[in-house]
N, CA, C and O of each residue as an XYZ file, in Angstrom:
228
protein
N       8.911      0.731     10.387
C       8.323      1.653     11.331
C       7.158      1.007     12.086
O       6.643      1.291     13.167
N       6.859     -0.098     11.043
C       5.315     -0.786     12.019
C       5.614     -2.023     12.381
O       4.935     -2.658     13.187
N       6.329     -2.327     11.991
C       6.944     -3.713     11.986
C       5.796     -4.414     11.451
O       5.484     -5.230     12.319
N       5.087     -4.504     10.567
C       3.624     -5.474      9.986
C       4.331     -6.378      8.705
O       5.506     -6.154      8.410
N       3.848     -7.006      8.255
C       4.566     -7.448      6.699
C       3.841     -7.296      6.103
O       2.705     -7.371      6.573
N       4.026     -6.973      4.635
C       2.946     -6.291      3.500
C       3.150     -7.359      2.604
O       4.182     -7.876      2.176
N       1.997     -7.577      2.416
C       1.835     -8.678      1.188
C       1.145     -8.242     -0.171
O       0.076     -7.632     -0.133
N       1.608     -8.480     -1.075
C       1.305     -8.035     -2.408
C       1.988     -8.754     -3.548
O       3.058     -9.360     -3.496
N       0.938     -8.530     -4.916
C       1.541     -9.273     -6.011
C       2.778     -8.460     -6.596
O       2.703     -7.338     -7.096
N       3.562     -8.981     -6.492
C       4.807     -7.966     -6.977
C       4.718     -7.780     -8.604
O       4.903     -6.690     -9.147
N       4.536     -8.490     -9.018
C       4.095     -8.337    -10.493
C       3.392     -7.442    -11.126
O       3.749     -6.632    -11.981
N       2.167     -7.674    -10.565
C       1.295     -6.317    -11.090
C       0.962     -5.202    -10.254
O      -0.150     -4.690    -10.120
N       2.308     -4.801     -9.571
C       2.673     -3.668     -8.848
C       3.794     -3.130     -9.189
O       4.070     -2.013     -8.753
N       4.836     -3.939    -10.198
C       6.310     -3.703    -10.600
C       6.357     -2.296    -11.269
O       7.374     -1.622    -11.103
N       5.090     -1.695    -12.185
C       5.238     -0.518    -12.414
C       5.016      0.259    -12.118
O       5.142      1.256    -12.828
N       4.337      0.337    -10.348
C       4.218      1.432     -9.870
C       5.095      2.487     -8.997
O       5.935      2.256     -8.128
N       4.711      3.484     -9.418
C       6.140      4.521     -8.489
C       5.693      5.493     -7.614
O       5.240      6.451     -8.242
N       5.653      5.595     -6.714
C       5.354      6.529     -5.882
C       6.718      7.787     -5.026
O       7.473      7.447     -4.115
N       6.685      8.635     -5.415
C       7.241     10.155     -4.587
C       6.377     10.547     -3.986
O       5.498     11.043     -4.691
N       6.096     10.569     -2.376
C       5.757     11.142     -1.342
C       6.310     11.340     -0.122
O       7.357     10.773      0.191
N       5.797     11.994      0.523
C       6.213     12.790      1.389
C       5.004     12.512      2.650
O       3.988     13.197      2.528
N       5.053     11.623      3.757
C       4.194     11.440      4.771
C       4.657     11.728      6.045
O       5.851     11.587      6.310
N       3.797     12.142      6.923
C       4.103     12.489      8.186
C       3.505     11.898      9.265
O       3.812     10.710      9.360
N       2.869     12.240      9.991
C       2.300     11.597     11.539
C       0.593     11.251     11.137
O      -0.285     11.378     11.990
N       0.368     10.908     10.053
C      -0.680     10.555      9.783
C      -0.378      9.123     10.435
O       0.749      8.632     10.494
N      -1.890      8.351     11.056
C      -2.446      7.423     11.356
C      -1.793      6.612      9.991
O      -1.679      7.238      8.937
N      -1.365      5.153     10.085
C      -1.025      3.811      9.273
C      -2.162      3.956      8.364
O      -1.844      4.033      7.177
N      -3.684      4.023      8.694
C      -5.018      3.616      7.969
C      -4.982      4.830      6.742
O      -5.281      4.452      5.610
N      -4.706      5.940      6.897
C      -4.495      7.100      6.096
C      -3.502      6.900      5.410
O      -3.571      7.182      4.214
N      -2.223      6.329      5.986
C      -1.112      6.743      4.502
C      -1.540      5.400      3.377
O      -1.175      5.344      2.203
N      -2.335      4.457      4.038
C      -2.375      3.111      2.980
C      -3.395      3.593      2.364
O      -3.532      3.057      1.264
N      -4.641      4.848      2.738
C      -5.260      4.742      1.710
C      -4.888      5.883      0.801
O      -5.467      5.913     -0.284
N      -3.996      6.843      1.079
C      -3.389      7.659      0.407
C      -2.894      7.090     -0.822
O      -3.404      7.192     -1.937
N      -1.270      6.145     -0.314
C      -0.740      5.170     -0.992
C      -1.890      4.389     -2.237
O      -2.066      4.606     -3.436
N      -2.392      3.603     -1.445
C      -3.394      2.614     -2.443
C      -4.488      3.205     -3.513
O      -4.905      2.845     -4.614
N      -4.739      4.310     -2.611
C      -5.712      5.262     -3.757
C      -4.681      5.686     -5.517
O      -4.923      5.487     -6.707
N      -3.400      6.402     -4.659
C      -2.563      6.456     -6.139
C      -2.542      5.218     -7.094
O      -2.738      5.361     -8.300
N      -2.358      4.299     -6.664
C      -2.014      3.365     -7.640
C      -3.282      2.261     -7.757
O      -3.045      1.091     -8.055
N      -4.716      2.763     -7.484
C      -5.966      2.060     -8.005
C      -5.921      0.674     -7.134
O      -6.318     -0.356     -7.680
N      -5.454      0.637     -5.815
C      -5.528     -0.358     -5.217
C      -6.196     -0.679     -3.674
O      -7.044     -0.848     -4.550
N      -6.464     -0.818     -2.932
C      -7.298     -1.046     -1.787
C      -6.288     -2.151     -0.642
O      -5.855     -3.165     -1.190
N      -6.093     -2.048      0.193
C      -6.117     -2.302      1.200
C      -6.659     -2.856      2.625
O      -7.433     -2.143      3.263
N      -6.205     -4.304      3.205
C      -6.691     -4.570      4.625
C      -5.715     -4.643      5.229
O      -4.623     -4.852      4.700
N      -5.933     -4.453      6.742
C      -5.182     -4.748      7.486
C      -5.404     -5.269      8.829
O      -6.297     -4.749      9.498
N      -4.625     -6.351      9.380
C      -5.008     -7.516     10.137
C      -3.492     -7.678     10.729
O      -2.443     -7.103     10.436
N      -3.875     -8.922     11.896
C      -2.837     -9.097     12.608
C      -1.985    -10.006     11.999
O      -1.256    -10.723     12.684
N      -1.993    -10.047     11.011
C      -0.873    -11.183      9.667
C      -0.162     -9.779      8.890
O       0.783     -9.975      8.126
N      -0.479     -8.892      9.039
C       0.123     -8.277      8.213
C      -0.955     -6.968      7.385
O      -2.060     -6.751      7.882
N      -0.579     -6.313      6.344
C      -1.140     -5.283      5.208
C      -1.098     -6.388      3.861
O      -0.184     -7.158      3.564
N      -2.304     -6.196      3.225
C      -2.482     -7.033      2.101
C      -2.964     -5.532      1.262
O      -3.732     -4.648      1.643
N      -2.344     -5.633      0.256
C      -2.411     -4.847     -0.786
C      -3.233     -5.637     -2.185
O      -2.831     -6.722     -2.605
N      -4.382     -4.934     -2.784
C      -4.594     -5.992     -4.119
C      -5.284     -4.831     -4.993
O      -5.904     -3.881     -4.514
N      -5.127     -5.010     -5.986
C      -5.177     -4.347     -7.163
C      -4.668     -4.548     -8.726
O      -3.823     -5.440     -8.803
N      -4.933     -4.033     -9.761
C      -4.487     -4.697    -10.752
C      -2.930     -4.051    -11.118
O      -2.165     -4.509    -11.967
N      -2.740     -3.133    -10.441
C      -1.470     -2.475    -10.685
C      -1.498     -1.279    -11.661
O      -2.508     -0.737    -12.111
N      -0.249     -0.974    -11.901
C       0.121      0.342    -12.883
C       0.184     -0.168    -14.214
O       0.102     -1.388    -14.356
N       0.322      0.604    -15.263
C       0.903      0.204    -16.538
C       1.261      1.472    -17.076
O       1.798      1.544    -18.181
């Protein structure tokens, strides 16, 4: 939908799961929606969305 590439450790993100439901919210809102669930933070730049956090367990 944004065409951006998201970068993240897939590893210590492998157990996270998310069910939601988003709408016409602004990109900056659903990542901190998103990132807030799963204890993680977010930038975003013209390379892409970088995701970092320690993940789920």
């Amino acid at each position: 939908m944004y065409d951006l590439p998201i970068h993240y450790d897939r590893q210590a993100f492998e157990h996270c799961y998310i069910n939601i439901t988003l709408g016409n919210e602004k990109l900056e809102e659903k990542l901190a929606v998103i990132t807030q669930t799963i204890n993680a933070s977010f930038t975003l730049s013209d390379k892409g969305i970088k995701i970092e956090g320690t993940g789920c367990k």
